[in-house]
Each structure stands twice: as C-alpha cells, then as structure tokens.
C-alpha positions in Angstrom: -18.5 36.2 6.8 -21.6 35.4 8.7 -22.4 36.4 12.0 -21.8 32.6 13.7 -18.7 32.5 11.0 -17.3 35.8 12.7 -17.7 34.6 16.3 -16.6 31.2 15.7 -13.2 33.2 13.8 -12.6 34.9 16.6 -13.1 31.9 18.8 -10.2 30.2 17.5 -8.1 33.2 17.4 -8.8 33.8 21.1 -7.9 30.2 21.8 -5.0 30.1 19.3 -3.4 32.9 20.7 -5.0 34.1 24.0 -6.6 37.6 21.9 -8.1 38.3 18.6 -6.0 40.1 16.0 -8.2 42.0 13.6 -6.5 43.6 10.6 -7.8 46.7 9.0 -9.9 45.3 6.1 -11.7 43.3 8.7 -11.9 45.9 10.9 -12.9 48.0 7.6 -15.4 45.7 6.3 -16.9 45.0 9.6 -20.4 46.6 10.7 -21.2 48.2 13.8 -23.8 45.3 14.5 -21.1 42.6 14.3 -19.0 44.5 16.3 -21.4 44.7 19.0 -22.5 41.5 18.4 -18.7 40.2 19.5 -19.0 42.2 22.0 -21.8 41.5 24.0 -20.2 37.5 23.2 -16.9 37.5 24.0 -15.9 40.6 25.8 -16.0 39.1 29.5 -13.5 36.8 29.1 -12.0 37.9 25.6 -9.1 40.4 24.5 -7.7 42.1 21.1 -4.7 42.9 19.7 -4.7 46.4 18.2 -3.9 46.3 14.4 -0.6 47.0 12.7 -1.3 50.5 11.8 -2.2 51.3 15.9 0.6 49.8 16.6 2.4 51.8 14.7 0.6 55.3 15.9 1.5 54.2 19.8 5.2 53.6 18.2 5.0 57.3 17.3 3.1 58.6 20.3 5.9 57.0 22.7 8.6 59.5 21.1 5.7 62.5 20.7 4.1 62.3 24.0 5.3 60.0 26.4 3.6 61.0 29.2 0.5 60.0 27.7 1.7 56.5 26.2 3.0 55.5 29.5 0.0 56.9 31.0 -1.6 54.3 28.8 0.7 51.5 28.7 3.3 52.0 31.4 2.0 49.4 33.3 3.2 46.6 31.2 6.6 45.6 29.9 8.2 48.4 28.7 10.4 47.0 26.0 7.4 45.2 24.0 3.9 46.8 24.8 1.8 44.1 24.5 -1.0 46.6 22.8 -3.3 44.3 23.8 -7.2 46.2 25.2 -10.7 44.5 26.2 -13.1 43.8 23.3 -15.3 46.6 24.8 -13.7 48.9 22.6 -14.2 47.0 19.1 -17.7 48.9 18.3 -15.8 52.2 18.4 -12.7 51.2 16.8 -15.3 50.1 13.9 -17.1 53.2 13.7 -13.6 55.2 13.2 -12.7 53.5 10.5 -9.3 51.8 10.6 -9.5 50.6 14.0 -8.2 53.5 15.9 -8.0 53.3 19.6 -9.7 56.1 21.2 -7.5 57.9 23.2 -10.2 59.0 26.2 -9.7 58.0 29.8 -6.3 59.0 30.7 -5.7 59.6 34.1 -2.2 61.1 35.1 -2.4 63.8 32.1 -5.6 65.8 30.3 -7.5 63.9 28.4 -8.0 65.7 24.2 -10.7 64.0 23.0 -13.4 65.7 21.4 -17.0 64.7 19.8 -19.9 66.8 17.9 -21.1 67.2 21.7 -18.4 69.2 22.9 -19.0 72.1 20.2 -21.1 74.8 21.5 -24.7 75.7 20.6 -24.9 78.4 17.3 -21.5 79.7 16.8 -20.3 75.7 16.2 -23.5 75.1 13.9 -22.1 78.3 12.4 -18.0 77.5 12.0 -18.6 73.6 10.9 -20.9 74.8 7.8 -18.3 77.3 6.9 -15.6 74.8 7.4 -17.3 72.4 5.1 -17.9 74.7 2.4 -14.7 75.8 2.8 -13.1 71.9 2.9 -16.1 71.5 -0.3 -14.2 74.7 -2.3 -11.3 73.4 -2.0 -9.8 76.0 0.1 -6.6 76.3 2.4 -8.1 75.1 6.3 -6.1 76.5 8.9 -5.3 73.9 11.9 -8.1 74.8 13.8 -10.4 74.5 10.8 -9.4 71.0 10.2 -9.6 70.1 13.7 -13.6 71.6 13.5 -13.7 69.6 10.2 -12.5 66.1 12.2 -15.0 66.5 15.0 -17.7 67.0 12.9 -16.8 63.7 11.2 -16.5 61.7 14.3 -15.3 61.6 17.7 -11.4 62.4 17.9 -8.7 62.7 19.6 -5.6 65.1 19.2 -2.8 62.8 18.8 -4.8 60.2 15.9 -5.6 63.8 14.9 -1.8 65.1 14.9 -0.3 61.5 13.5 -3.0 61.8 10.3 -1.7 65.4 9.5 2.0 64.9 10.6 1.6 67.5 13.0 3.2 68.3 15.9 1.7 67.2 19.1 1.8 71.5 20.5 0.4 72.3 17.1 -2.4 70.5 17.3 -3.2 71.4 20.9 -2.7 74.9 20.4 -5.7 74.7 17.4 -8.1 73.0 20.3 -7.2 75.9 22.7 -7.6 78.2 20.1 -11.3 76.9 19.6 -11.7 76.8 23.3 -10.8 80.3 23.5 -13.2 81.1 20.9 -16.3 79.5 22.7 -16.7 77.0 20.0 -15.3 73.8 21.8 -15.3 72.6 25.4 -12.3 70.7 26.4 -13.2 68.4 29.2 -9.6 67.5 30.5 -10.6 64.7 32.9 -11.5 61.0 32.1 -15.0 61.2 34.7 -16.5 64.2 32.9 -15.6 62.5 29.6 -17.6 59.4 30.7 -21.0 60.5 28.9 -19.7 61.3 25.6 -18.4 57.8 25.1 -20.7 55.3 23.5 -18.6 52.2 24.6 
C-alpha cells in the first residue's frame, strides 16, 4: 500500500467503525515512516483497536496481574475492555514488532519497563556482549540473562517479557531486581521519570 492508500484505509476504518483495527501482518509489514506518518494525520481525532494477539496478552495479564490491567483498563467496562488506545502509540507498536502495547505509564502500581538506557555504563556494555555470545553459542540463559538479552533488542516491559517466555509474573521481576541489585539496570518505578525514555 501507498502512503495516501494507507491513510485513506484507515480513513474508512475510523469511519466504519469509530477506530482502526490493524492486524499483525500490517502491523508487521508496516514501516516506522508510515506509522508516523498516520500519526501525525489522524491521531487528534483518531483511535485503534489493539490486535488479536494484544488482546489476548491483556486476557492473560487480567488473571497474572490484575492490579496492573485494571490500573490500565479499570476505567472502562469491565466485562468487555474495549482495548481501544490513541494512535500516538502506533510508531512504537511498529518498532516492536507484532504490535505490542508498551506497558509504561502506570500510575497506581511500579511501572517495569526497561530500554538500552536504563543499563548502566561498563558493566552493561560488559554483560550484553557476554549474553550475546552466550545466546550466539547456543548456551543455557538464565532469566536474568534473557531479560539483558530483551533489552538490548528493544525497549521492554516485564509482563510482554513474562507472556513470551510463559513465565511467571514474580519470576520475571525477581531477574530485573536481580540486575538491579547487581548495578547493571536502573528500574525507574514511576510513570514521570519514565517520561524521557519514551520516543512516543
């Protein structure tokens, strides 16, 4: 699709349905550029339906940590979550790959999501090479290993990481903590001081 193609698509879909409704090849096959493009077009006056596959995730985070989906969602009707966000956050759902919604301004609980940013100096430099030769060899990661191995890849947060690995929600809080405690990773817990790692 062209660019005019794509903004005229998602045109009609906002007028069709009152939101957009990406799937995950679009979302997939979409570049940042586009993204932004929609954006900067439609985002004032414009909202999206998460894909199928988000959905699902939120499904699962409502039974593995509802404090956090409610701290998310609670606000609208809680039998059928409408899962519906501003287009702001289309750019960064493309860059994730899949469309995941970045779980990063959460007010009423501490916020888990962590970017290349938030790894400390040296001793990061120093654990993601070793990570990735270890990943590269083919070699057993422990939790915290992976988790060094996710951030390095792209910004994350610990429940998409959790839900990927079908860990448990502790589990994979206890690997961040674990890095914290080893002065590789800060964890900034609140949605203000998480404001200038976002891009969106």
């Amino acid at each position: 699709m062209t660019e005019v193609e794509l903004l005229d698509w998602c045109r009609s879909q906002s007028s069709e349905n009152g939101f957009i409704e990406f799937d995950k090849e679009l979302l997939n096959s979409m570049a940042r550029q586009q993204a932004e493009l929609i954006k900067d077009e439609l985002a004032h006056n414009t909202l999206m339906k998460l894909p199928a596959g988000e959905v699902e995730f939120f499904e699962w985070l409502k039974e593995a940590d509802h404090a956090v989906w409610h701290d998310l969602w609670g606000g609208n009707d809680l039998d059928h979550p409408p899962y519906i966000i501003g287009l702001t956050f289309l750019p960064e759902m493309v860059d994730s790959s899949g469309g995941l919604f970045p779980i990063c301004d959460l007010l009423s609980t501490d916020n888990y999501y962590f970017t290349i940013g938030h790894m400390v100096d040296k001793e990061s430099e120093i654990l993601i090479d070793s990570v990735r030769d270890r990943f590269s060899n083919k070699e057993k990661l422990t939790v915290a290993q992976l988790l060094v191995l996710e951030i390095s890849l792209g910004p994350v947060d610990i429940w998409h990481f959790a839900f990927k690995y079908k860990l448990s929600v502790e589990k994979a809080k206890s690997a961040a903590q674990e890095l914290v405690e080893d002065d590789v990773l800060v964890h900034l817990k609140d949605a203000e001081h998480l404001a200038g790692f976002l891009e969106f």
